[in-house]
C-alpha positions in Angstrom: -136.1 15.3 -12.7 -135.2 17.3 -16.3 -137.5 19.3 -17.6 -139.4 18.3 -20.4 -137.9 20.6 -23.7 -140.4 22.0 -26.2 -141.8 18.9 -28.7 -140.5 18.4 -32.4 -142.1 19.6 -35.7 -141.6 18.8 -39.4 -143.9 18.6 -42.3 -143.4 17.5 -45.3 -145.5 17.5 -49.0 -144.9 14.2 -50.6 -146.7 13.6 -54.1 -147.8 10.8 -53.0 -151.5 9.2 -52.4 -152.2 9.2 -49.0 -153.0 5.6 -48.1 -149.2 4.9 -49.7 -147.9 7.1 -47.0 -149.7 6.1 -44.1 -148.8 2.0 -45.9 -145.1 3.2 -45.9 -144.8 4.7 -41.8 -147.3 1.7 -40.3 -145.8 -1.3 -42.0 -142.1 -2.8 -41.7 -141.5 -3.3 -45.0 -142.2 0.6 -45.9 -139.7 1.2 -43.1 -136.9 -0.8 -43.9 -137.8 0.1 -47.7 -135.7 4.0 -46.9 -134.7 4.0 -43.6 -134.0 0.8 -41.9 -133.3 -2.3 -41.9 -134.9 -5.6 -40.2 -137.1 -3.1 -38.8 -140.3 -5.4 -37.4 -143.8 -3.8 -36.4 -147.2 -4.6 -35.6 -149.5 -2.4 -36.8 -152.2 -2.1 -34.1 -152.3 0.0 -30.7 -150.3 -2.0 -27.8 -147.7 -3.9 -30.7 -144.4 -3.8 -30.6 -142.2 -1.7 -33.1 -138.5 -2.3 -33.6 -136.2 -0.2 -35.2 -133.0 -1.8 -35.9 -129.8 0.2 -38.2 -127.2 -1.9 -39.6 -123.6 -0.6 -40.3 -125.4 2.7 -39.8 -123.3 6.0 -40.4 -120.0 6.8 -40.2 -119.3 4.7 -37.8 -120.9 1.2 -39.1 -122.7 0.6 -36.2 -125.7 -2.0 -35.3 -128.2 -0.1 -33.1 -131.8 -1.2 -32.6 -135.0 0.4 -30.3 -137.7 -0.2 -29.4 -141.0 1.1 -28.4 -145.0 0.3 -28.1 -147.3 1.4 -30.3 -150.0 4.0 -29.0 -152.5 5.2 -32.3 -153.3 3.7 -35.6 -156.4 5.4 -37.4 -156.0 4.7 -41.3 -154.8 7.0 -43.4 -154.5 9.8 -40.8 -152.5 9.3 -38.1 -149.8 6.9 -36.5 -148.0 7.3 -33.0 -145.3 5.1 -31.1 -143.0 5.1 -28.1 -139.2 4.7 -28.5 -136.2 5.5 -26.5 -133.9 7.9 -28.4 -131.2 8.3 -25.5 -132.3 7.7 -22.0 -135.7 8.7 -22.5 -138.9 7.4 -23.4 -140.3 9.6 -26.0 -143.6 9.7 -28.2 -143.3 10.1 -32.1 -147.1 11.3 -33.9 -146.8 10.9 -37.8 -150.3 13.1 -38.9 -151.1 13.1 -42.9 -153.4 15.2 -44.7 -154.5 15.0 -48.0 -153.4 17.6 -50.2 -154.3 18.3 -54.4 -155.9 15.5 -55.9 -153.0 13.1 -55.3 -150.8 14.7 -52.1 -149.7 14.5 -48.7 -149.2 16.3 -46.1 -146.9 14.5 -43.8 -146.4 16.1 -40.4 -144.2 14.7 -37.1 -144.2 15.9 -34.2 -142.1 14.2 -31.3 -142.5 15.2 -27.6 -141.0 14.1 -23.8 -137.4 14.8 -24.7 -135.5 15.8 -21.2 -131.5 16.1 -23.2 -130.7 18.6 -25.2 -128.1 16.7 -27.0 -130.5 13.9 -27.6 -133.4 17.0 -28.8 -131.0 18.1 -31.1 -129.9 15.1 -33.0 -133.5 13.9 -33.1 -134.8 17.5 -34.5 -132.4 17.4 -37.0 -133.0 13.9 -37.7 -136.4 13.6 -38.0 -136.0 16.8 -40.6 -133.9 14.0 -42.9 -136.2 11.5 -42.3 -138.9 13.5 -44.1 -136.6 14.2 -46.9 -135.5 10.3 -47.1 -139.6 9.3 -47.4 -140.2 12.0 -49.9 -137.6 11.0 -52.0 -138.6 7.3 -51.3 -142.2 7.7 -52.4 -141.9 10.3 -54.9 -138.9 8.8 -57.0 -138.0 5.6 -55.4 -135.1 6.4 -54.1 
């Protein structure tokens, strides 16, 4: 058995409201919206979420995961299985308000056991945040 490497941390401030946010990470049109596409979701603890990338990177390829949902507590938090690599692991999106119009979006992604799959994830996940941010706050 591999151990289990050290979890995965990002936050983010979006100027965003916070129910947008929370809309945007629990919904598949918010995820297909900057991130994915034909992603499909059901937004309630033991659905089904599947992430599926088309012509993604340089290489133009079709990849798709999937994974359960575990916690959906409007506006606050959101958390899901999926397999990045050979391993089940569990991603926790956790939003704070912040100002009068602000979010604090924080992930945080543990049960990696490959560092090469750790890796790509940690830096991943630090894009991600930058790709909602610039989703939410200029539509982009």
């Amino acid at each position: 058995m591999s151990a289990v490497l050290p979890p995965i941390n990002h936050s983010v401030y979006i100027n965003t409201a916070l129910e947008r946010v929370f809309e945007t990470l629990t919904t598949a049109e918010g995820w297909n919206a900057w991130f994915t596409q034909k992603t499909t979701l059901q937004n309630h603890k033991g659905g089904n979420i599947i992430f599926r990338w088309e012509n993604w990177g340089v290489s133009r390829e079709t990849l798709q995961d999937n994974g359960i949902v575990l916690e959906t507590y409007p506006p606050y938090r959101f958390s899901f299985t999926w397999h990045p690599g050979q391993t089940e692991t569990t991603v926790t999106f956790t939003l704070t308000a912040h100002g009068n119009s602000g979010t604090i979006l924080h992930v945080n992604e543990t049960g990696h056991t490959n560092i090469h799959t750790f890796s790509d994830c940690a830096c991943g996940w630090g894009e991600a945040l930058t790709l909602i941010k610039m989703y939410l706050e200029y539509g982009i």
